[in-house]
C-alpha positions in Angstrom: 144.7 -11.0 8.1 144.2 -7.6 9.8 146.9 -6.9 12.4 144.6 -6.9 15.6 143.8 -11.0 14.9 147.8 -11.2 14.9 148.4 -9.5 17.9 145.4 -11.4 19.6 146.8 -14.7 18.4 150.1 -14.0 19.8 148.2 -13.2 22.8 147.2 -16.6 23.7 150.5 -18.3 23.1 152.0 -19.1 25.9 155.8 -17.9 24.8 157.7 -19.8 28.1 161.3 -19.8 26.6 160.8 -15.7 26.6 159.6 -16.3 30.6 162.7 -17.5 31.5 165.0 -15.0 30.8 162.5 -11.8 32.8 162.3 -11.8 36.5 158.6 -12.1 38.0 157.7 -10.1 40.5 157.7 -13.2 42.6 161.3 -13.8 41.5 162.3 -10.5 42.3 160.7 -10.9 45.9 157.8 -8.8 46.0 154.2 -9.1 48.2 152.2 -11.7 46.7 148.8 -10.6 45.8 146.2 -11.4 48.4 144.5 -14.8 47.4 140.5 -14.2 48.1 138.8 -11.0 48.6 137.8 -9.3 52.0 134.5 -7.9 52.4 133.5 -5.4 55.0 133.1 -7.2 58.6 129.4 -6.0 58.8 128.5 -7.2 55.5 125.9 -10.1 55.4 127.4 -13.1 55.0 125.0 -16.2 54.6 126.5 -19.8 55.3 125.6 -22.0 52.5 124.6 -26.0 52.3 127.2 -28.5 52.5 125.4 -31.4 52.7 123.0 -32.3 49.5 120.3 -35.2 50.7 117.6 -33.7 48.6 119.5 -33.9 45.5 120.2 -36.7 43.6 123.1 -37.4 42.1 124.3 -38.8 38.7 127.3 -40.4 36.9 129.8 -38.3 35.2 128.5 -40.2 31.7 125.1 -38.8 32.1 125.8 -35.0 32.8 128.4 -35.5 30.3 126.3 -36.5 27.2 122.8 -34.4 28.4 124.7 -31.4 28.8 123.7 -28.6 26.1 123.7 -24.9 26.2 120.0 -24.0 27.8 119.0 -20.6 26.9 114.9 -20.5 28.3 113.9 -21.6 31.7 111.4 -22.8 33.7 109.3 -20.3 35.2 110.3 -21.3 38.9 113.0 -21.3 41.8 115.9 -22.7 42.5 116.4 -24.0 45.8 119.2 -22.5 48.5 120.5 -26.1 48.6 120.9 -26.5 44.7 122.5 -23.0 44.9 124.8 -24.2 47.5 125.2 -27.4 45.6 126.7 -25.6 42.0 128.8 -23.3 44.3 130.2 -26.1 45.8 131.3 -28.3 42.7 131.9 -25.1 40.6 134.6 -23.3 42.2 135.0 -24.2 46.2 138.3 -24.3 48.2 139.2 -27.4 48.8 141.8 -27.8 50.5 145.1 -25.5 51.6 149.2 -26.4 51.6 151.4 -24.2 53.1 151.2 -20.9 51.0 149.0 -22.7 48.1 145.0 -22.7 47.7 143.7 -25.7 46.0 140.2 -25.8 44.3 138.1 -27.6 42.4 139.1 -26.3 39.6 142.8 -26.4 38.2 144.7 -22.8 38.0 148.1 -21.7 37.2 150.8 -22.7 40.2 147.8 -22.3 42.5 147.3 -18.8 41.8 143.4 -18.5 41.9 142.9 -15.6 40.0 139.3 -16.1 39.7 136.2 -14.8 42.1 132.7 -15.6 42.0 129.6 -13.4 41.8 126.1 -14.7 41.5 123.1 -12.5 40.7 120.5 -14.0 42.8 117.4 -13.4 41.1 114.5 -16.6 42.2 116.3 -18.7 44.4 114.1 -20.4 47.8 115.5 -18.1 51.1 117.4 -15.7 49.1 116.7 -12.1 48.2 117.6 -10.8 44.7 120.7 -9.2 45.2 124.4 -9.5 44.0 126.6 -12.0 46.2 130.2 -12.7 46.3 131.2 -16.4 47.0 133.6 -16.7 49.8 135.6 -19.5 47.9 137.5 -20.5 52.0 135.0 -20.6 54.5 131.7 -21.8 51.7 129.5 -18.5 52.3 127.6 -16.2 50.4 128.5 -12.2 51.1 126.0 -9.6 49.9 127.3 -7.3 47.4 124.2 -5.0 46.8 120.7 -4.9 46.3 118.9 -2.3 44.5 115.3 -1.4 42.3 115.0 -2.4 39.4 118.4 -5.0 39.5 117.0 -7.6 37.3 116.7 -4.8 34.4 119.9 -3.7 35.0 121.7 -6.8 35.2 119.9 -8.2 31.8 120.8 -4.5 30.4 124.0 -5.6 31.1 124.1 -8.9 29.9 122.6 -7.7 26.6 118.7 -8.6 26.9 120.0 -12.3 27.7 118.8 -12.8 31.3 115.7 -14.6 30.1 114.0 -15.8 32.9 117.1 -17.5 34.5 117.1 -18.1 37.9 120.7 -17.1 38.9 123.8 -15.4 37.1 127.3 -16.3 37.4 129.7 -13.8 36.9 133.2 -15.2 37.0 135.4 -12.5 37.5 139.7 -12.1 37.4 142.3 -10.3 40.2 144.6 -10.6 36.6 148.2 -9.7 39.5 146.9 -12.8 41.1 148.8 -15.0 38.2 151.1 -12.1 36.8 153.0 -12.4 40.1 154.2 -15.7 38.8 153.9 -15.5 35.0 154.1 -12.3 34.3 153.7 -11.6 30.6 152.2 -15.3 29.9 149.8 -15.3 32.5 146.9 -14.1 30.4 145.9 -16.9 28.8 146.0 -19.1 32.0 143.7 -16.6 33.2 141.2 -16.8 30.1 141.5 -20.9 30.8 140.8 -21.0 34.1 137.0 -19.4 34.1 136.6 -21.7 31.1 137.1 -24.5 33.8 134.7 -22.9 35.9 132.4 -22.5 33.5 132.5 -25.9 33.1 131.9 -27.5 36.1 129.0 -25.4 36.7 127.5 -26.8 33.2 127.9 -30.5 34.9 126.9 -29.3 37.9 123.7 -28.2 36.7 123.0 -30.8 34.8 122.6 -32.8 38.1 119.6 -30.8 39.2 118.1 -30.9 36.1 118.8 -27.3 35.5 121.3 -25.9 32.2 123.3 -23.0 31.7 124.2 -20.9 28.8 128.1 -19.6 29.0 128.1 -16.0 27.9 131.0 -14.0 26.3 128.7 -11.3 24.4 128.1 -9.0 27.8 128.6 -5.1 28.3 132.3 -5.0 30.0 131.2 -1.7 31.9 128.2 -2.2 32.7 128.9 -5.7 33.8 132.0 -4.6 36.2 129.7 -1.7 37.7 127.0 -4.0 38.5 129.5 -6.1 40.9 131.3 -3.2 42.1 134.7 -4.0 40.9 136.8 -1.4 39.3 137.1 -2.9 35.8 140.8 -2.2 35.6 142.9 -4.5 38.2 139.6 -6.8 39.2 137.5 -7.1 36.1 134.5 -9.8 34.5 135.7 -12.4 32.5 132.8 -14.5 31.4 129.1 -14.6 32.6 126.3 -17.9 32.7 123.2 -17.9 33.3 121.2 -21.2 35.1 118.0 -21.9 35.2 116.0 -25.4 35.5 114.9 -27.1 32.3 111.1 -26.8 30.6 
């Protein structure tokens, strides 16, 4: 065994005795980490659905046993409310307690390290563009559009776009959940878009649409294409949705 699977290995351990005995930055009194992002005040920010007449629901058996990873899509849209409607089960605040964010998702000690980003590429009342969800207030904020966008984000995505109607791009603020864990936070990061991931697959499944979970991406490419800096704010895992054949 070659000493970089070791040191991975002991990567994803969670090592709590060692915790214990270090002083977190939020033990020693420090600033926590902002909990969502801000976007400029003139950015366009579009107010998704929260109400989903039009789309009928399913049990939890159902989505459970049809889901499967879907990698070719219908040539067609999806619809702004089935775009609000996987926004909203994926990853939407859902309620707040004194200095803690709670989601729909579960997170290490509430410390939401995760954000958003969807490529909108065929979506009803959307133009293809890059959009950061606003997890508290339910909103869509435009990150950039730009030529030729659907050839850079497959590009980045390693020729694995195909035809999909939207990209999630589920990204980590990594101090978020080091301000609490420290060392032994990285692998509550890693689990947590793995949650997220996972809700959108069930979530999708509802509108008769699938997703394929992606790992195998461009790092740099990826981060530039959102705009984060790839160093304190980078992408963690990628999927891209699209309704079935």
């Amino acid at each position: 065994m070659s000493e970089r699977i070791k040191n991975n290995r002991q990567a994803i351990k969670p090592r709590w005795l060692d915790l214990y005995t270090l002083e977190s930055a939020k033990r020693k009194g420090l600033d926590r980490p902002k909990q969502f992002l801000e976007v400029p005040e003139d950015s366009l920010k579009i107010p998704l659905d929260i109400e989903f007449s039009n789309i009928k629901q399913k049990t939890l058996t159902e989505v459970i046993a049809s889901r499967r990873s879907l990698r070719e899509y219908r040539d067609t849209f999806l619809t702004f409310e089935e775009l609000s409607y996987l926004l909203w089960e994926t990853c939407r605040v859902d309620s707040f307690r004194e200095n803690a964010v709670f989601r729909t998702i579960p997170t290490a000690g509430a410390t939401n390290s995760m954000e958003t980003y969807v490529y909108v590429n065929k979506v009803e009342k959307l133009k293809a563009g890059i959009y950061l969800y606003l997890q508290d207030t339910h909103q869509l904020a435009l990150i950039k559009r730009e030529k030729n966008l659907e050839d850079i984000v497959n590009d980045s995505l390693l020729k694995q776009l195909r035809n999909a109607q939207a990209v999630f791009f589920f990204t980590t603020i990594p101090a978020r959940t080091e301000y609490k864990y420290d060392f032994c936070a990285h692998k509550m990061i890693a689990i947590e878009s793995g949650h997220a991931c996972q809700n959108l697959s069930l979530a999708a499944e509802v509108i008769d649409a699938g997703v394929c979970a992606i790992c195998a991406y461009d790092q740099e490419k990826v981060d530039k294409v959102l705009n984060i800096d790839g160093e304190e704010h980078f992408t963690m895992y990628c999927a891209t949705v699209g309704k079935k054949k």
